[in-house]
FIRO-171929 format. One record per residue (C-alpha): x, y, z negated; residue in one letter. Coordinates in steps of 0.25 Angstrom, whole numbers, always signed. Example, Ala and Ser with C-alpha at 12.3 -4.5 7.8 and 13.67 -1.06 7.14 Angstrom:
! residues 2
<pt><x>+49</x><y>-18</y><z>-31</z><aa>a</aa></pt>
<pt><x>+55</x><y>-4</y><z>-29</z><aa>s</aa></pt>
//
This chain:
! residues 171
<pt><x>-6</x><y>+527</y><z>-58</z><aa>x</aa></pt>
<pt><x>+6</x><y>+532</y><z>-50</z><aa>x</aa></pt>
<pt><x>+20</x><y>+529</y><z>-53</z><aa>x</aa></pt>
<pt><x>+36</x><y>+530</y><z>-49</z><aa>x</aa></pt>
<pt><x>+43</x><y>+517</y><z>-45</z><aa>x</aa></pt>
<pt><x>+57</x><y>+516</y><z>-45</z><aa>x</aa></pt>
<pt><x>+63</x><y>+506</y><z>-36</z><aa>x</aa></pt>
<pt><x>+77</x><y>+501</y><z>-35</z><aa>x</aa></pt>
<pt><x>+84</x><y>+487</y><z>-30</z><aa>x</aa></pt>
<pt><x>+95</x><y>+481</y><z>-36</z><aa>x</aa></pt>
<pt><x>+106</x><y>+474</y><z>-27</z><aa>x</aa></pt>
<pt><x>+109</x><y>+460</y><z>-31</z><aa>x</aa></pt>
<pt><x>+122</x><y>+466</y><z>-37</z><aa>x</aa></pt>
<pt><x>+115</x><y>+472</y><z>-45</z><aa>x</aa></pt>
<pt><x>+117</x><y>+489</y><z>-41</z><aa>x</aa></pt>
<pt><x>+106</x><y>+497</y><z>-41</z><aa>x</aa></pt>
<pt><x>+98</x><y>+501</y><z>-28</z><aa>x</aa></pt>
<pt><x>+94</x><y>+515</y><z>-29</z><aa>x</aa></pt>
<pt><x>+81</x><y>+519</y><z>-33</z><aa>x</aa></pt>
<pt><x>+70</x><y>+524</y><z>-26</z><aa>x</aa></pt>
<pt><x>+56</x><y>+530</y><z>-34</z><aa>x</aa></pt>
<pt><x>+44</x><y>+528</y><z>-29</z><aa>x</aa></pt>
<pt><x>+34</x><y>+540</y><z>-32</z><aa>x</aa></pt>
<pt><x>+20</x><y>+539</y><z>-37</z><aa>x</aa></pt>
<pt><x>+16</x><y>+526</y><z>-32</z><aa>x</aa></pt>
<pt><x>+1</x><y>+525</y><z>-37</z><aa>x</aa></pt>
<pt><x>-6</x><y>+511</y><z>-42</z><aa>x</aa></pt>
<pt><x>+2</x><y>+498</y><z>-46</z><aa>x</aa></pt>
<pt><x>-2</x><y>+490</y><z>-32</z><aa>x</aa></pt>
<pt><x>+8</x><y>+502</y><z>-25</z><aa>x</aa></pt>
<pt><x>+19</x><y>+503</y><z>-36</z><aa>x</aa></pt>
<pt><x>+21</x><y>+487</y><z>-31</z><aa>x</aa></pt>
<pt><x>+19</x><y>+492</y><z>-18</z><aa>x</aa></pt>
<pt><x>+29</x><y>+503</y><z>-19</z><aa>x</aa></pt>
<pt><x>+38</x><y>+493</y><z>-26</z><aa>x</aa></pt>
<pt><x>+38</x><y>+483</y><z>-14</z><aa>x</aa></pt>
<pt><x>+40</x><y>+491</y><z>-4</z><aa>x</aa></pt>
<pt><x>+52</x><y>+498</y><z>-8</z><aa>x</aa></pt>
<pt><x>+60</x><y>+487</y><z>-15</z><aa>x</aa></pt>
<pt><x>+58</x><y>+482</y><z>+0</z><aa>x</aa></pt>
<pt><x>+62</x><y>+496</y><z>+4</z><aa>x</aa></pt>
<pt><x>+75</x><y>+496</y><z>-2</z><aa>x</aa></pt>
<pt><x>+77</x><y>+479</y><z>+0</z><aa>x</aa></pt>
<pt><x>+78</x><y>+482</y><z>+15</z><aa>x</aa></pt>
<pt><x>+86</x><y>+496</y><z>+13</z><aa>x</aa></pt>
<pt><x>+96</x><y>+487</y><z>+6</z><aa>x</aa></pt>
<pt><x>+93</x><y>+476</y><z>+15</z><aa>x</aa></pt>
<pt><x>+99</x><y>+485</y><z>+25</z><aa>x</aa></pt>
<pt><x>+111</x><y>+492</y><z>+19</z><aa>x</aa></pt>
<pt><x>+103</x><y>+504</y><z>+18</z><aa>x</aa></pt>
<pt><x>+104</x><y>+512</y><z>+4</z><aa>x</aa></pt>
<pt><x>+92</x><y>+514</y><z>-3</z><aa>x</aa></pt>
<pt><x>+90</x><y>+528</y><z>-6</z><aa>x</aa></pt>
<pt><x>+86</x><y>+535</y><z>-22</z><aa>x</aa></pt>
<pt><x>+73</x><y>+543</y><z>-17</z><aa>x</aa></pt>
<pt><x>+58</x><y>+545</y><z>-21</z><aa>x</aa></pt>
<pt><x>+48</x><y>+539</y><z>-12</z><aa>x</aa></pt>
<pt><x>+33</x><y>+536</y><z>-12</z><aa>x</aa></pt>
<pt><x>+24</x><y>+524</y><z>-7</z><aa>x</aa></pt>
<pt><x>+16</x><y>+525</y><z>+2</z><aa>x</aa></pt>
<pt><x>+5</x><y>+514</y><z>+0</z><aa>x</aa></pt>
<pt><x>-1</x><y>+515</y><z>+13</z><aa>x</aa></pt>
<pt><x>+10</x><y>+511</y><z>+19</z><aa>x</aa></pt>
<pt><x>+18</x><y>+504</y><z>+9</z><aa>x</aa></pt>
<pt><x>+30</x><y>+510</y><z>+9</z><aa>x</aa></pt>
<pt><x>+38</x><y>+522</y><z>+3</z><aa>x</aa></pt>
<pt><x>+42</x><y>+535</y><z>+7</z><aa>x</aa></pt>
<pt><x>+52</x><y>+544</y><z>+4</z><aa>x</aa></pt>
<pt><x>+50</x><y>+556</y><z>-5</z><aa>x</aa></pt>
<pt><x>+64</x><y>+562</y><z>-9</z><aa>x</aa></pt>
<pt><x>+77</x><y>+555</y><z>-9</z><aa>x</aa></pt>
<pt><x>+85</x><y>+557</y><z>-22</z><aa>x</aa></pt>
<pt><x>+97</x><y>+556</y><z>-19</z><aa>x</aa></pt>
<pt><x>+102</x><y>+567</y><z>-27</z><aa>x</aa></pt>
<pt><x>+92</x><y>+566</y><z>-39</z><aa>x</aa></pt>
<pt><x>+97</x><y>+561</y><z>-51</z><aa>x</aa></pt>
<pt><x>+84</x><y>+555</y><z>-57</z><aa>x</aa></pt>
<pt><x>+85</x><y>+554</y><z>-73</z><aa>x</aa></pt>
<pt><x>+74</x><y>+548</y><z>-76</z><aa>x</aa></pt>
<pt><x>+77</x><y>+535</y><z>-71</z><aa>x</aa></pt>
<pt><x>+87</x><y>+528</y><z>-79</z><aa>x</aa></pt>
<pt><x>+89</x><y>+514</y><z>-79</z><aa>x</aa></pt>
<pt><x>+86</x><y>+506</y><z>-92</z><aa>x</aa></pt>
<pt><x>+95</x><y>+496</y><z>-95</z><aa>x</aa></pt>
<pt><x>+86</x><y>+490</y><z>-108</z><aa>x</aa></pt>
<pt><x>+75</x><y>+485</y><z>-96</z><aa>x</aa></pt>
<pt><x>+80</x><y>+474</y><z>-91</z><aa>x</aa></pt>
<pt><x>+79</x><y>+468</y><z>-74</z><aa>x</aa></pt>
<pt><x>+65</x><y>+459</y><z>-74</z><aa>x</aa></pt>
<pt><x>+59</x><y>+449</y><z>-62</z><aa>x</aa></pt>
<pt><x>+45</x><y>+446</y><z>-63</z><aa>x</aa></pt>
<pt><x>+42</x><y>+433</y><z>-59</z><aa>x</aa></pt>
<pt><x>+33</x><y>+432</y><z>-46</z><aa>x</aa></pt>
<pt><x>+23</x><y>+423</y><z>-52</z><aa>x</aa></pt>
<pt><x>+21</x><y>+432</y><z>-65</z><aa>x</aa></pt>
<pt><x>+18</x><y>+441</y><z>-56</z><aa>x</aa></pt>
<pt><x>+9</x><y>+432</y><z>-48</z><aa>x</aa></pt>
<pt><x>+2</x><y>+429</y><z>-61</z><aa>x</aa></pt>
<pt><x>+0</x><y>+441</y><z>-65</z><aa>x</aa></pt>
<pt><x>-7</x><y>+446</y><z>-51</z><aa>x</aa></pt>
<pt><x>-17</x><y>+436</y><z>-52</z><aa>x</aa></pt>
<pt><x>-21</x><y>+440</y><z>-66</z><aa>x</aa></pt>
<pt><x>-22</x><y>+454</y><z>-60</z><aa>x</aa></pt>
<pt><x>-37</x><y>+460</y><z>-55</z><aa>x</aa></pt>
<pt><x>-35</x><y>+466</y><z>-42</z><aa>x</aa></pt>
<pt><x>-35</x><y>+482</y><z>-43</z><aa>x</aa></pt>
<pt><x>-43</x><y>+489</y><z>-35</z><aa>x</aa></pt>
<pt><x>-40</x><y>+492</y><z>-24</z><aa>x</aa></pt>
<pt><x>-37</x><y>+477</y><z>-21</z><aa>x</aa></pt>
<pt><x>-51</x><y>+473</y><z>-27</z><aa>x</aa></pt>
<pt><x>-56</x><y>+481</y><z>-17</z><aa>x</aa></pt>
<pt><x>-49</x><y>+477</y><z>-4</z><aa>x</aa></pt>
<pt><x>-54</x><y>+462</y><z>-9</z><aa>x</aa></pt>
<pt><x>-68</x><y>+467</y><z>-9</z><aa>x</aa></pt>
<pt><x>-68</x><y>+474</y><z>+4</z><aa>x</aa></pt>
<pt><x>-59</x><y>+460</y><z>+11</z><aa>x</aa></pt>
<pt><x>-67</x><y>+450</y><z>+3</z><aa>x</aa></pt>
<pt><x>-82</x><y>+456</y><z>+7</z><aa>x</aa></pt>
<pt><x>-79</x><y>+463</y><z>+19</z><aa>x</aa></pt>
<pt><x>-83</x><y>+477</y><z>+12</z><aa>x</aa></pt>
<pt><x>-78</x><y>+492</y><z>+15</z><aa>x</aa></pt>
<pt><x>-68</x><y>+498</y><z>+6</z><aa>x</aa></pt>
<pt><x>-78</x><y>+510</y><z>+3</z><aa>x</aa></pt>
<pt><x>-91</x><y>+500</y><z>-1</z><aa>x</aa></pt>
<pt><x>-80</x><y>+491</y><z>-11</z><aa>x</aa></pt>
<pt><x>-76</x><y>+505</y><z>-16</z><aa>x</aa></pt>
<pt><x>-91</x><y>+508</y><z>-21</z><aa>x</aa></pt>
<pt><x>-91</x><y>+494</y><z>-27</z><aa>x</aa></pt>
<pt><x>-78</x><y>+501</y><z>-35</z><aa>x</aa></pt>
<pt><x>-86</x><y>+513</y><z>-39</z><aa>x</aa></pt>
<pt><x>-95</x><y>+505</y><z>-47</z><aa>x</aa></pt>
<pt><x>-83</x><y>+494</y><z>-52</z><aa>x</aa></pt>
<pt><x>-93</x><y>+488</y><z>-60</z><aa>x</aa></pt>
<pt><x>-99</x><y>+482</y><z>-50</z><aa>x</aa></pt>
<pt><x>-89</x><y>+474</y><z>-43</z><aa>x</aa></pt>
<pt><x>-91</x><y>+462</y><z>-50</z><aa>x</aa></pt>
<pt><x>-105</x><y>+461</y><z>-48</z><aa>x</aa></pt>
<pt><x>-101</x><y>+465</y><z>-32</z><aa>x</aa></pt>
<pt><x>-93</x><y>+455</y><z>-31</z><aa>x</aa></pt>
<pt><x>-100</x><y>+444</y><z>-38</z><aa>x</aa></pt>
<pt><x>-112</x><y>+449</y><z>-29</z><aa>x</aa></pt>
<pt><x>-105</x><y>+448</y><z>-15</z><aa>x</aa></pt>
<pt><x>-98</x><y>+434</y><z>-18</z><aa>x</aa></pt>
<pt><x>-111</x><y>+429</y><z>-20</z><aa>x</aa></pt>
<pt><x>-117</x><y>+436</y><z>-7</z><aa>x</aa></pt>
<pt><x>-104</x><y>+436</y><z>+1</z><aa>x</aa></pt>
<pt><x>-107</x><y>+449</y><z>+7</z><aa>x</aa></pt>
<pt><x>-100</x><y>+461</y><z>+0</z><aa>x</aa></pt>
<pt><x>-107</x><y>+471</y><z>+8</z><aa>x</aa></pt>
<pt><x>-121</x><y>+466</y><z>+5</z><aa>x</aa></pt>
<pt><x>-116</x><y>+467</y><z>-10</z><aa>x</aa></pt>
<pt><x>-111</x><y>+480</y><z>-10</z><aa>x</aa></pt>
<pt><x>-123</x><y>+484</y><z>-2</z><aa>x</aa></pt>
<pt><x>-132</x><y>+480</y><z>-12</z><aa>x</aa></pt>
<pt><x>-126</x><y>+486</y><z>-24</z><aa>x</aa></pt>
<pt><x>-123</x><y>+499</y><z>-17</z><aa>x</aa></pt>
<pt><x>-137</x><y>+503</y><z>-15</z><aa>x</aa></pt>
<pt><x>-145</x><y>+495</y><z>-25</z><aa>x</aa></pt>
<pt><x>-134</x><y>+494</y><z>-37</z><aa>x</aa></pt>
<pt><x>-128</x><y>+507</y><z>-34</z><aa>x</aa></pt>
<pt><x>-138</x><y>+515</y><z>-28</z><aa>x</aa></pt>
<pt><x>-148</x><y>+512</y><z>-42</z><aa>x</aa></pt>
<pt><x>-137</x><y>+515</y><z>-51</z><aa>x</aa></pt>
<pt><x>-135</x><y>+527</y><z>-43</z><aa>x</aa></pt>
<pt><x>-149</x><y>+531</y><z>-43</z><aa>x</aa></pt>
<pt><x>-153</x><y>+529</y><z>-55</z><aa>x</aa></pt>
<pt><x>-141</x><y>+535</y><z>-63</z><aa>x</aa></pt>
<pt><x>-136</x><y>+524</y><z>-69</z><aa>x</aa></pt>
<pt><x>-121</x><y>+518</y><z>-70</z><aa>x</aa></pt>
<pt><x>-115</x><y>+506</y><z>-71</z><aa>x</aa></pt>
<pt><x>-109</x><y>+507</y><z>-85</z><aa>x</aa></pt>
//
């Protein structure tokens, strides 16, 4: 999933910050990202007296920030036009809250909790993602053994390997 994210601040007054779009900004977890770090962007420019400036950018997640593109100063963009009908909304912080805890990890964040939580390498928690099916069962196996590594071992060469050999598929 990729998408454009459209970002302006609005002074306490109420006059409208200029805005500066975000270009292909791939996967939910970087939009929020992307959105973070440039509503602190233009927070300190302001902070400073400094104008924010209408441009594209992009963001970079490997190092959490944005990076300029093209500015616009002289584009007039048509396409974005304010709709007065959709009113101004706050979320509530703990509805958020709420809702993050109903949510299963995506992932690439199950992952990183497999690698922390038993000590494996990324590339041996990746196989484990090749056959999803099995997570579960991974899991329930190295919580009983506490050893992660013994786990994966096992099933990479006995579960795998016959399945493998002898043609057959999880399904």
């Amino acid at each position: 999933m990729r998408c454009d994210v459209n970002i302006s601040l609005r002074s306490k007054s109420g006059a409208q910050g200029e805005r500066v779009e975000l270009k292909n900004v791939m996967g939910i977890r970087f939009i929020e990202k992307a959105i973070e770090h440039e509503v602190r962007r233009h927070a300190d420019l302001i902070s400073r007296g400094l104008p924010v400036l209408k441009e594209t950018r992009r963001y970079d997640a490997a190092n959490d920030t944005t990076i300029l593109l093209r500015s616009k100063e002289e584009d007039i963009d048509y396409r974005f036009l304010v709709d007065p009908d959709i009113p101004n909304f706050r979320i509530k912080q703990s509805r958020i809250d709420c809702l993050k805890s109903q949510m299963s990890p995506i992932p690439f964040e199950k992952k990183q909790q497999l690698v922390n939580k038993y000590s494996m390498s990324i590339i041996d928690v990746q196989a484990i993602y090749n056959h999803a099916e099995t997570i579960p069962m991974f899991e329930s196996l190295a919580n009983n053994i506490k050893d992660g590594n013994q786990v994966f071992k096992w099933m990479y060469n006995n579960l795998y390997g016959n399945i493998t050999k002898k043609d057959l598929n999880f399904t």
